[in-house]
C-alpha positions, 0 to 999 in steps of 0.5 A: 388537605386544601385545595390551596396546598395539594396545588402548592404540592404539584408545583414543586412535584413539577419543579421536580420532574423539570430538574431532573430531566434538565440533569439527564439531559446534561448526563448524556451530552456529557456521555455523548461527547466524551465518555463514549469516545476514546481519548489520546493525551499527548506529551505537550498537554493537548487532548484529542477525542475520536476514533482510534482507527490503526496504528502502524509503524510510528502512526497513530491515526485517530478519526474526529468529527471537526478535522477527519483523520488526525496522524499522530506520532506515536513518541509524542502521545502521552497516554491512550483511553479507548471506549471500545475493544481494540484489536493489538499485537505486542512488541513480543508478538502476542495479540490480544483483544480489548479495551486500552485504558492508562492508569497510575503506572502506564496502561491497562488492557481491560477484559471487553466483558467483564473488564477486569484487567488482562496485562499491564503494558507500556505504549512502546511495547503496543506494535500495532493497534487493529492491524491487517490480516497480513501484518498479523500473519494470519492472511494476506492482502491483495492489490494491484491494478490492471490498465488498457490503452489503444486506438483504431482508425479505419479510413484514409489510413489504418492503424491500430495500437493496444497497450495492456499492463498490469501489477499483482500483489499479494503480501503476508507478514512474511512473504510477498508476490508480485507479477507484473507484465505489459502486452504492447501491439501496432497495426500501421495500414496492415503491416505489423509494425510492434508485437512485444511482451514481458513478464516478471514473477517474483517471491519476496521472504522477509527475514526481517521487517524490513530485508528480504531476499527474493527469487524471480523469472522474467520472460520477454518477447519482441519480435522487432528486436529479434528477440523470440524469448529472453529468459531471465532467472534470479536470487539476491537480497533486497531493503524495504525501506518504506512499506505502506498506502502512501509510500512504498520504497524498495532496492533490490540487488543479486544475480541473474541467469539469461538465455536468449533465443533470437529469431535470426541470431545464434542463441546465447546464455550468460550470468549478469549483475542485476540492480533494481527500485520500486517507488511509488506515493500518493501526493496532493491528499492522494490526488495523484500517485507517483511511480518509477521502477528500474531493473538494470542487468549488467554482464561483465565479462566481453562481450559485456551487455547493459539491459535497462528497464524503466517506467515513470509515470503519473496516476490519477485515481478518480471514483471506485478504483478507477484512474487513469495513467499517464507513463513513459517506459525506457528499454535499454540493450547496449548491445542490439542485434543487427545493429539496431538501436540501443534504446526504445521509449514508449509514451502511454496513456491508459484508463486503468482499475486499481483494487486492495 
């Protein structure tokens, strides 16, 4: 062979080898932005490409790199492809573990290993998609937040004030915990002048995903009131109707058993109706949380008496778990001992950890 042809050879080899590394470049761009992603179609034609994180409710929420995490309606989507295996529980409550691809007759979950077809199933019938511990009934989840407020001053006057207040929760699929309390006590140049305390336990069972009845307990102690120990045992029903990171709705009636023991008064014990909501919701992109819980109990029979306990606020979260919370709280009694007011307000303003 000349020199002439063997030199005409290696161009076209380098051709070639230039092709074909253009046609590898193009295969894994391609790879990288679509077939490695998952895949949600919807009903109006529109195709979203991303990260399936979670699917509660009526929500999917798909995380993509230009718009963050996207919250679809579940009726609207059309069909789902997931480059990964996916965590699901099923409308008949089995849970199973792979990879959810449509096909000509609804949609396939793929064995993760040798992704050979495990159920053919229906987007309706798919309940949850990577799911918490706690809505699978295989662990609970923890949350709360715990808040301290006080000031002290040493000088021409002296006066101290601590304000502590808390809230656990600990829910399962089928159960929840909840204790929360507050300590409030004011120093004014020596004298004493607040000391009070209260407390309240309470199991929820849901029958139903969203009713449940509950047993609870509240224990109380204001030594302005006369109040050595207010006991207050209870049973009834309630309705979540909303359960979530975002916004959380609960109504809750039954009956109450309270015994109180006064310091100066003669001790009494009585049944009582009681009523109760618990709200709160993340607003503004989660820039602030809204709450508001009242407790009303309610004793008919002469003397009748109405307790009322209220607490409205804003809280602020702001880094790691941490916030801070401005509230006014409401304690209503209709009917004091030694004729002392009705109502008592508090105004707080507390640094406060919030954790799940």
């Amino acid at each position: 062979m000349s020199s002439k042809s063997a030199s005409m050879v290696f161009i076209q080899l380098e051709k070639f080898r230039r092709v074909c590394l253009f046609l590898l470049m193009v295969i894994y761009a391609l790879c990288s932005g679509h077939a490695f992603a998952d895949s949600v179609r919807l009903k109006n034609g529109d195709r979203i490409t991303g990260t399936l994180v979670i699917k509660v409710t009526d929500q999917l929420v798909i995380k993509t790199s230009y718009a963050g995490d996207i919250k679809l309606k579940w009726a609207e989507i059309q069909s789902v492809d997931a480059d990964k295996p996916l965590v699901m529980m099923l409308a008949d409550g089995s849970l199973v573990t792979g990879r959810l691809q449509h096909g000509e007759q609804g949609q396939i979950i793929l064995d993760e290993e040798t992704n050979a077809p495990l159920i053919d199933t229906e987007l309706a019938e798919i309940q949850y998609i990577n799911p918490s511990r706690d809505l699978i009934g295989e662990g609970y989840v923890w949350s709360g937040n715990l808040n301290l407020g006080g000031t002290f001053n040493n000088g021409n006057s002296k006066n101290r004030n601590m304000q502590l207040n808390g809230e656990s929760i600990t829910r399962g699929l089928e159960d929840r915990y909840t204790v929360q309390g507050y300590y409030y006590w004011t120093e004014d140049n020596g004298e004493q002048t607040q000391n009070d305390a209260r407390v309240r336990g309470q199991y929820d069972h849901f029958f139903t995903p969203k009713w449940f009845s509950y047993l609870n307990t509240i224990q109380e102690k204001d030594r302005f009131r006369d109040i050595k120990l207010r006991s207050t045992y209870g049973a009834g029903t309630g309705y979540q109707m909303f359960e979530g990171e975002k916004l959380n709705l609960s109504l809750e009636g039954g009956l109450s058993w309270i015994t109180q023991d006064y310091y100066q008064e003669n001790d009494e014990n009585h049944a009582a109706l009681r009523w109760a909501v618990n709200y709160n919701q993340f607003l503004f992109d989660s820039f602030v949380q809204v709450f508001h819980r009242h407790e009303v109990m309610y004793t008919p029979r002469a003397p009748s008496q109405i307790l009322l306990y209220s607490s409205t606020g804003l809280r602020f979260p702001f880094l790691l778990g941490l916030n801070a919370t401005t509230q006014l709280d409401y304690n209503y009694d209709s009917r004091p001992v030694d004729d002392q007011r009705k109502g008592d307000t508090r105004a707080l303003f507390t640094l406060g950890y919030s954790w799940k």
